[in-house]
DOZADO-921720 format. One record per atom (N, C-alpha, C): residue in one letter; x, y, z. Coordinates in steps of 0.001 Angstrom, whole numbers, padded with zeros to 6 digits, always signed. Layout:
<sites>
AXYZ;...
</sites>
This chain:
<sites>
X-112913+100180-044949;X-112675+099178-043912;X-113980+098813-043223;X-114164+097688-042871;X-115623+097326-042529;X-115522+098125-040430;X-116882+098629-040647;X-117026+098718-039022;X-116613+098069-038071;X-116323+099084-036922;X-115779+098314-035714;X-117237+097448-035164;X-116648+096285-034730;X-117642+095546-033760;X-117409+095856-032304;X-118426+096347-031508;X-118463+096059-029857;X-118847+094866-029136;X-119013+094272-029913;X-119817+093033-029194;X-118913+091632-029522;X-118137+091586-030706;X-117428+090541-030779;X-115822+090411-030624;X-114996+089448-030176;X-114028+089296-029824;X-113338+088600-030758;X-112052+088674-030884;X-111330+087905-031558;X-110377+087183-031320;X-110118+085854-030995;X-108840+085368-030154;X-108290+085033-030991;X-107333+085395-031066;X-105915+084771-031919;X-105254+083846-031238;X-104783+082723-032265;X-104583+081324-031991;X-103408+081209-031982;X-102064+081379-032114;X-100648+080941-033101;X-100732+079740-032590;X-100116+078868-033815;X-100220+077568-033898;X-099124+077006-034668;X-098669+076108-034258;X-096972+075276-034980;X-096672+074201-034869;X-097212+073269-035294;X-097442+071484-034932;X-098057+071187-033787;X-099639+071669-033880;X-100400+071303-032726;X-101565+070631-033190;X-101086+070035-033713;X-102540+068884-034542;X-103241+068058-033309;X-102500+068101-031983;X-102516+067257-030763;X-103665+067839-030302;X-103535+069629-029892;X-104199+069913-029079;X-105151+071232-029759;X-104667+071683-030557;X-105602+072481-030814;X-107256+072695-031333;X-107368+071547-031499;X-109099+071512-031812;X-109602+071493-030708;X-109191+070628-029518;X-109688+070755-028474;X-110060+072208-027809;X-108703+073034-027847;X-108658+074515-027684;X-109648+075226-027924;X-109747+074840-029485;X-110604+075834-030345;X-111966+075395-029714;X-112412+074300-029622;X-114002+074121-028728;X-114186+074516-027774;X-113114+074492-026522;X-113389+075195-025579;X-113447+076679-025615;X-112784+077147-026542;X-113010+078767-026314;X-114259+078996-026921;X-114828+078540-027829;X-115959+078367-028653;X-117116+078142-027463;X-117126+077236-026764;X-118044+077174-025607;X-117930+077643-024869;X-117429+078680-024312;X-116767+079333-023368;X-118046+080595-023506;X-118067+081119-024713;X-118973+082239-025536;X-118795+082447-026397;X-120431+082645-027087;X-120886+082805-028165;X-120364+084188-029137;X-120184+084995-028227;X-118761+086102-029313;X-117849+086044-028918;X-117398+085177-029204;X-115943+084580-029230;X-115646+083888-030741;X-114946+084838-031591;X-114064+084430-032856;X-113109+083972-032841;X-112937+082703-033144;X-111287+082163-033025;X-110937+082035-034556;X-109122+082733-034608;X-108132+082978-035610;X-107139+082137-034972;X-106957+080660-035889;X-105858+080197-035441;X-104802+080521-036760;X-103725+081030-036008;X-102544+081194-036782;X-101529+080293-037747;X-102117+079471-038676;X-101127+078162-038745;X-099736+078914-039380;X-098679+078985-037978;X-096993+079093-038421;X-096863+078139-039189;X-096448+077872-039727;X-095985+077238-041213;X-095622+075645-040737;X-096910+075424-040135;X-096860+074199-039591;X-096582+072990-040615;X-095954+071803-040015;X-096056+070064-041374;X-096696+069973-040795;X-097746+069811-039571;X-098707+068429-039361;X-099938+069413-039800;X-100918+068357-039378;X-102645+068390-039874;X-103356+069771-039036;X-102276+070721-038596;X-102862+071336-037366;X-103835+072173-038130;X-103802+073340-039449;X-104628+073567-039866;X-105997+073256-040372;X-106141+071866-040607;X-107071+070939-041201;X-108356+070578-039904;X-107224+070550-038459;X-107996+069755-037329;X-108470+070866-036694;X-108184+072825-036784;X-108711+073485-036304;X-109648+073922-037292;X-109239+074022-038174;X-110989+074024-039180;X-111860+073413-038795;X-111802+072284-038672;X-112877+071406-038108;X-113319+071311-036885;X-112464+072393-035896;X-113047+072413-034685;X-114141+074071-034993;X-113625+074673-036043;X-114805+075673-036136;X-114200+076717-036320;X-112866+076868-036385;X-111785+078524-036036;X-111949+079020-037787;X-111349+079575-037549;X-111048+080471-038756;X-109406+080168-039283;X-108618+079425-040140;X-107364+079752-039985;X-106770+080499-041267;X-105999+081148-040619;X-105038+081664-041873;X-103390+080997-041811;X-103089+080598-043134;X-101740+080094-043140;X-100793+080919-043365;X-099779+080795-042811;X-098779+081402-042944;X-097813+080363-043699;X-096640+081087-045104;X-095996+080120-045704;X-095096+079526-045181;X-094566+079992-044220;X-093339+079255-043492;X-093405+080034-042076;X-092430+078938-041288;X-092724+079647-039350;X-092079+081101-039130;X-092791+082096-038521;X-092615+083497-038209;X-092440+083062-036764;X-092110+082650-036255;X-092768+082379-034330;X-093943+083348-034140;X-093741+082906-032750;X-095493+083770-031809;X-095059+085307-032422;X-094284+086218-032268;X-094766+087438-033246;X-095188+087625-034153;X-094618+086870-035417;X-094690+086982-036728;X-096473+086380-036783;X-096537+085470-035977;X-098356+085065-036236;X-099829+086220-035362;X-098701+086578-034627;X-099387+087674-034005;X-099503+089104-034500;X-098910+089043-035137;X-098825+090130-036162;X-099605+090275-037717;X-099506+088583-038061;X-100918+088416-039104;X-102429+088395-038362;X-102363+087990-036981;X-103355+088085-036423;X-103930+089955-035943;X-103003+090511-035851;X-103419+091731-035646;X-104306+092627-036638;X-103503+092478-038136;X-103652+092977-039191;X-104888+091817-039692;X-105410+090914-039422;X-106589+090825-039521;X-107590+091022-038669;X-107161+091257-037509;X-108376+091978-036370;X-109153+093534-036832;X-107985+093784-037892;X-108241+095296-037931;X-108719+095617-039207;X-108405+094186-039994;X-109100+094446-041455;X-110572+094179-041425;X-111124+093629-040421;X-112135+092665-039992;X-113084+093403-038839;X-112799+094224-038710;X-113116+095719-037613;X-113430+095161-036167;X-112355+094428-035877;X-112653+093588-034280;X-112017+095076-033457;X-112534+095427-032198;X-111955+096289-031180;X-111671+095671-030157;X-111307+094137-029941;X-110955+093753-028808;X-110576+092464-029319;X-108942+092002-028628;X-108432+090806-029357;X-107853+090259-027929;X-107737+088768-027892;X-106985+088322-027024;X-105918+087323-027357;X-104712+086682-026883;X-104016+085946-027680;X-104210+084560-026631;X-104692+083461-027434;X-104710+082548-026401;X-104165+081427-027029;X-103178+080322-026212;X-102095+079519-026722;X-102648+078221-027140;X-102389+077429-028370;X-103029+076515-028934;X-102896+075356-028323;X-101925+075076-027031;X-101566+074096-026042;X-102385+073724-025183;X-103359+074765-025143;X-104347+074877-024250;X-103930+074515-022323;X-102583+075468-022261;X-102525+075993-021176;X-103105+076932-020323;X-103895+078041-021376;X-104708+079159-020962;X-106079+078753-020978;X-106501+078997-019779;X-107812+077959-019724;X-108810+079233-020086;X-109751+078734-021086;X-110782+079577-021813;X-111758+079934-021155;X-111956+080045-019691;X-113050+079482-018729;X-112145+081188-018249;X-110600+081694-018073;X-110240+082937-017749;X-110582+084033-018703;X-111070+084058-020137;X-111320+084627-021137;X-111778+086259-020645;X-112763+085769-020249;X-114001+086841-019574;X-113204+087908-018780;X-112633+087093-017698;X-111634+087848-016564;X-110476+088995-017502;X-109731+087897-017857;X-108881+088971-018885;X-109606+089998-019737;X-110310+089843-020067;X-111047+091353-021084;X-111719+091800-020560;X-112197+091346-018982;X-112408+092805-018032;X-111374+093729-018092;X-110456+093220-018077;X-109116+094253-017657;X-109182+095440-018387;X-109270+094947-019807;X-109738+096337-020354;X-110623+097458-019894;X-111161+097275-019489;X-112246+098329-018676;X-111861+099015-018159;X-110183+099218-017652;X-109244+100044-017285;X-108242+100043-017892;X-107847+099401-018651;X-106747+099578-019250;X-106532+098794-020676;X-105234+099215-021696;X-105295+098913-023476;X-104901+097649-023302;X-103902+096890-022432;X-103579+095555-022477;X-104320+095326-020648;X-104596+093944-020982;X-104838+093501-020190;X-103933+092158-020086;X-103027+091384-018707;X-102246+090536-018863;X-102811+089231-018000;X-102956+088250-018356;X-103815+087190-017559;X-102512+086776-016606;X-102004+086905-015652;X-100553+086906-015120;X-101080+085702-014170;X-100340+084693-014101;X-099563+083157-013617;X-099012+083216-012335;X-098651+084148-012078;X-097647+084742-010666;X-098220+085364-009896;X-099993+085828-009630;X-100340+086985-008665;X-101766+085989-007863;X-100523+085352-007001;X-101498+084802-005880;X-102931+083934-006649;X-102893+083074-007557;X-103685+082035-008098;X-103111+080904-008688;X-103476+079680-008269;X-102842+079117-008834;X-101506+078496-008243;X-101009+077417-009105;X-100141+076460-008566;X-098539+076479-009308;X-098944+077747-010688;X-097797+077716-011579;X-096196+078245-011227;X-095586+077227-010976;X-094211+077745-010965;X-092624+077680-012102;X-092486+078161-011778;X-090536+078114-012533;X-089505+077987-011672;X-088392+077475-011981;X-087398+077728-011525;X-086158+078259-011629;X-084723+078574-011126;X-083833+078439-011748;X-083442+079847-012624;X-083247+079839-014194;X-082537+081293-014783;X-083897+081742-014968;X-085132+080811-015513;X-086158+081739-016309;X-087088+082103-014771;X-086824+081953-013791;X-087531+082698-012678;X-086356+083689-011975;X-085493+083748-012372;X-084396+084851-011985;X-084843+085965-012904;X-084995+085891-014171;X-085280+086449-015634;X-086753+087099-014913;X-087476+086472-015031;X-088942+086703-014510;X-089062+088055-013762;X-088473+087609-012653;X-088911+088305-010973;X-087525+089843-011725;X-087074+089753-012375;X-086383+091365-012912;X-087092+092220-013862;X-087655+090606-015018;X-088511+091555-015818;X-089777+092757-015329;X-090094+091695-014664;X-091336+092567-013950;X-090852+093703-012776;X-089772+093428-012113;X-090098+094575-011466;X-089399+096221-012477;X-088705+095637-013599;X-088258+096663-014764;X-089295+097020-014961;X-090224+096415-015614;X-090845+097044-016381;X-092772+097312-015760;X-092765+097088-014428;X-093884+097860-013676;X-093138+099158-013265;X-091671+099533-012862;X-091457+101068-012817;X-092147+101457-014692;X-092089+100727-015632;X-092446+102166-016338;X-094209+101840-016674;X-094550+100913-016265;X-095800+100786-016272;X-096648+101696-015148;X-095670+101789-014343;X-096703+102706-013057;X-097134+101722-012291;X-097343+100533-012464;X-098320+099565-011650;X-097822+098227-011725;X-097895+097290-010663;X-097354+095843-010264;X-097570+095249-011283;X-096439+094856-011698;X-097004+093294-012679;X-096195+092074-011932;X-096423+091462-012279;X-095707+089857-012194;X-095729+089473-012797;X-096118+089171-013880;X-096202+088054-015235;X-096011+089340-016363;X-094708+089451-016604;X-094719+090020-017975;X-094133+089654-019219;X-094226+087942-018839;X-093976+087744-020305;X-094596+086687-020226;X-096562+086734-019641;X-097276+086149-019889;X-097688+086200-021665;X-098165+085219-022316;X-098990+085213-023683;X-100391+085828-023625;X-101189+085502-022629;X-102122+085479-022082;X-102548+086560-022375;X-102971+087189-023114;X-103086+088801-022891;X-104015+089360-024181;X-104867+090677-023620;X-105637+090646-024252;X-105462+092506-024815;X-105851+093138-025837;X-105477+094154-026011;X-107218+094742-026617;X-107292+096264-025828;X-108410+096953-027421;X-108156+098031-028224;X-109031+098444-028903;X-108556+098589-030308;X-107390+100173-030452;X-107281+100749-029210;X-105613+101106-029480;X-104827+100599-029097;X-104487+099305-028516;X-103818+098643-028329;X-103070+098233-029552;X-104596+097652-030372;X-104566+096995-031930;X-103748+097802-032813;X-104217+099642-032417;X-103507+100575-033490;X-101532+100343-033016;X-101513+100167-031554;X-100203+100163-031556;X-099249+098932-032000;X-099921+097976-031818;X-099562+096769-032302;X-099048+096575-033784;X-099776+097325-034428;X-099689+097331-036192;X-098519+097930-036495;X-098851+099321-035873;X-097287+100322-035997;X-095922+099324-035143;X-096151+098703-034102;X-095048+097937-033809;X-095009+096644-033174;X-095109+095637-033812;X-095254+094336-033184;X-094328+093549-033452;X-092378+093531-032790;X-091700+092842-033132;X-091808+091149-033261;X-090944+090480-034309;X-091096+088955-034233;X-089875+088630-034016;X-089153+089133-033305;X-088138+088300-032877;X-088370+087445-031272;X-087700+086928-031019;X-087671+085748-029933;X-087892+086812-028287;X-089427+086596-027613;X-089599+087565-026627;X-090166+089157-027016;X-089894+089386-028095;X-090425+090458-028821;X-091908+090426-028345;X-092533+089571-028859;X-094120+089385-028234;X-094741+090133-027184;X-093704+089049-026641;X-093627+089382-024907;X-093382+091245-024384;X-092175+091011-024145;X-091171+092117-023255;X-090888+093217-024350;X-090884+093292-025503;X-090648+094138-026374;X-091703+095356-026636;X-093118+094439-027322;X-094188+094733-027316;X-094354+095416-026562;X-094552+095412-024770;X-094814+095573-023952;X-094433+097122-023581;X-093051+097203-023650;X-092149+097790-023157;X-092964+099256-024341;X-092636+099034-025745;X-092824+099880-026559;X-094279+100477-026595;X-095725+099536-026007;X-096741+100153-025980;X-096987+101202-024402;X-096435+100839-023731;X-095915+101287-022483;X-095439+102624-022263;X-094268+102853-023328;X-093528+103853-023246;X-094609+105067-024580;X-095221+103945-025318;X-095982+104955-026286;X-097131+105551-025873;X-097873+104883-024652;X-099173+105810-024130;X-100193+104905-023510;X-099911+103385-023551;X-100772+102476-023604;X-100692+102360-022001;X-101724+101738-021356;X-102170+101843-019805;X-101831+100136-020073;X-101474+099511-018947;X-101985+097895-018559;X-101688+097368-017549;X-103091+096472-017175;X-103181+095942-016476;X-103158+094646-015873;X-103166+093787-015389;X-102765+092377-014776;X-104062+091546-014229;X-104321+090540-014573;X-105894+089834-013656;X-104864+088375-013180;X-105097+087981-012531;X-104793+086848-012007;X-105938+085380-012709;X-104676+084571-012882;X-105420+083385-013952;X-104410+082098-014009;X-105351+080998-013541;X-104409+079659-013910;X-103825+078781-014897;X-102966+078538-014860;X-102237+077839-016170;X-102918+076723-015662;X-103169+075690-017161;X-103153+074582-016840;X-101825+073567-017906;X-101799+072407-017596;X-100832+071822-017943;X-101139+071870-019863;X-100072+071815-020129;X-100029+071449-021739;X-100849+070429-022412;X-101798+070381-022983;X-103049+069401-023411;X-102284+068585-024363;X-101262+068997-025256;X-100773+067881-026160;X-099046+068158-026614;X-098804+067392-026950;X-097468+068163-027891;X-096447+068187-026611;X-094863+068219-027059;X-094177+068545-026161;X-093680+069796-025856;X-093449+070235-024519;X-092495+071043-024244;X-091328+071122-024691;X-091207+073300-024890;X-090192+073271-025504;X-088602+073730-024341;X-089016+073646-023435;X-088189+073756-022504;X-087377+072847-021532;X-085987+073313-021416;X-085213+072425-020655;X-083909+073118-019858;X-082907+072835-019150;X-082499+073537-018278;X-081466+074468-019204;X-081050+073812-020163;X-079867+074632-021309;X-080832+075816-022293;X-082163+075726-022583;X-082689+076467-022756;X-082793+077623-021970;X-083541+077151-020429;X-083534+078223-019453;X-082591+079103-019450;X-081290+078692-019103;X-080055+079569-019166;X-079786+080458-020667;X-080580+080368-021824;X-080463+081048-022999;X-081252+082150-023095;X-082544+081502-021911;X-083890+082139-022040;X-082790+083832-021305;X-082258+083815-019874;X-081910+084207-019426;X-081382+085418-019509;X-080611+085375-020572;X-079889+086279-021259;X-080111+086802-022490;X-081143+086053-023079;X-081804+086504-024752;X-083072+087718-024032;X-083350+087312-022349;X-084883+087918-021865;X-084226+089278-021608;X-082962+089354-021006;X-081822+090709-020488;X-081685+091706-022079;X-080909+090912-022841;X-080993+091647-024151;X-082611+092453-024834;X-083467+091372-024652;X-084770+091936-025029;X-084956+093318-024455;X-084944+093233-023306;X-085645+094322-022508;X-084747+095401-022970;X-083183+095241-022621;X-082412+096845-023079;X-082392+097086-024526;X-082505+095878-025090;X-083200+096508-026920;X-084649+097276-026983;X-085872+096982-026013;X-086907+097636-026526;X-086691+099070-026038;X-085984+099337-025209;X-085847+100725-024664;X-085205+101952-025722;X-084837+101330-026796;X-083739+101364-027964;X-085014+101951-028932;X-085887+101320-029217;X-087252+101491-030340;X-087912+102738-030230;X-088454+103140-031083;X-089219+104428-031157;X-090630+104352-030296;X-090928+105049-030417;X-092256+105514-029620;X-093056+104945-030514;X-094037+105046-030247;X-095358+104783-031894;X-096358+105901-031002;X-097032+106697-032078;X-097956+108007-031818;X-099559+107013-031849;X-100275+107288-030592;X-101310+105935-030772;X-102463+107111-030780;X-103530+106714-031685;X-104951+107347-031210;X-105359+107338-030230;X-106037+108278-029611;X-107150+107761-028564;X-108045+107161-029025;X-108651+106010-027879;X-109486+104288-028450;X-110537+105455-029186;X-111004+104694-030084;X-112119+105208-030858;X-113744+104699-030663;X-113529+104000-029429;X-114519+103488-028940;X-114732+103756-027807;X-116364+103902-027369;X-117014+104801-026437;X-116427+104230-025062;X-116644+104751-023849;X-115656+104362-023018;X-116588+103354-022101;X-118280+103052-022536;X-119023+102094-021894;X-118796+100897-023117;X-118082+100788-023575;X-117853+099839-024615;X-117934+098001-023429;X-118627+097178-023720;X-118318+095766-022747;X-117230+095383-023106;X-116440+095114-021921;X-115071+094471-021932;X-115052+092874-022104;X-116028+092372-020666;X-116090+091172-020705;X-117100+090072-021417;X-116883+089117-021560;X-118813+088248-021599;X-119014+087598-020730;
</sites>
């Protein structure tokens, strides 16, 4: 397996008919800093989205047909690790996650295996309403009792992991719907993994439409309830201690 890198990062892209916005994405994280590797995920996209992030400079790998955000996060993992990256972040091809927070989030590591760029902790203008902020304000306070520590945003994307994070991820990175999210979470949590929260602004959706609406919300609601008492259900995963020195740089 090729050596771990300390110095370079790897952002994983998932991507699914974003021919709109994702090149744009991919430049800004690209200018953002110079070790900064972008992996855009093409989910088994029809439009040009693979073609237009090549050309913004990423790296993509295709996937044959759509896995959602797990299933691409999960090819993205297993190439972070074939590729000897020790620090990955997942950033959304909508370019809601502004690449300008990059830095901030992979401080987090510096204390902890995930780091969560969280939407909800006093920055920022981002709100919800309605079932998926009922959903929200439970998830988090569930699942900071087993975290030990406040979250608010826990089923931010935003989020950045190092490389035992990466080992736990491999051993368990569900793709079902929220899996990403609250599943993931829950299972690296309960397996040994520390994380932490930075505060970071959404910005609006750069292209493409939203996939949300009020009959969704109310699905979100109850698919987010099921998630959580299913991951409690999953095995542990046995994680290494990071294999990297503990002055390792978090941020750039």
């Amino acid at each position: 397996m090729t050596s771990i890198s300390t110095s370079r990062v790897l952002v994983i892209m998932p991507a699914w008919n974003e021919e709109e916005a994702v090149a744009a994405t991919v430049t800004e994280v690209l200018a953002a800093s110079g070790s900064y590797d972008v992996l855009v995920v093409n989910d088994g996209s029809t439009d040009s989205t693979a073609d237009v992030a090549r050309a913004a400079g990423a790296t993509v790998l295709n996937l044959p047909f759509n896995l959602g955000v797990g299933g691409a996060m999960r090819a993205g993992f297993k190439y972070a690790r074939r590729f000897g990256y020790a620090r990955v972040i997942q950033v959304d091809a909508d370019g809601q996650h502004d690449p300008r927070n990059i830095a901030e989030v992979l401080r987090g590591l510096e204390k902890a295996d995930i780091s969560i760029g969280a939407r909800f902790a006093d920055r920022g203008d981002y709100t919800v309403h309605g079932p998926r902020k009922w959903a929200m304000v439970v998830l988090a306070k569930v699942i900071s009792g087993v975290a030990k520590t406040e979250l608010t945003d826990v089923t931010s994307g935003f989020r950045a992991g190092n490389d035992r994070a990466i080992s736990q991820y491999l051993d368990h990175y569900p793709a079902e719907y929220l899996g990403d999210t609250i599943d993931s979470l829950v299972v690296a949590l309960r397996s040994g993994c520390t994380v932490a929260q930075v505060p970071v602004e959404m910005r609006p959706r750069q292209g493409g439409t939203p996939s949300h609406n009020p009959m969704k919300a109310a699905v979100y609601l109850g698919r987010s309830v099921f998630a959580l008492l299913f991951a409690f259900t999953r095995k542990r995963s046995v994680v290494p201690s990071n294999r990297l020195t503990a002055n390792m740089p978090a941020g750039e």
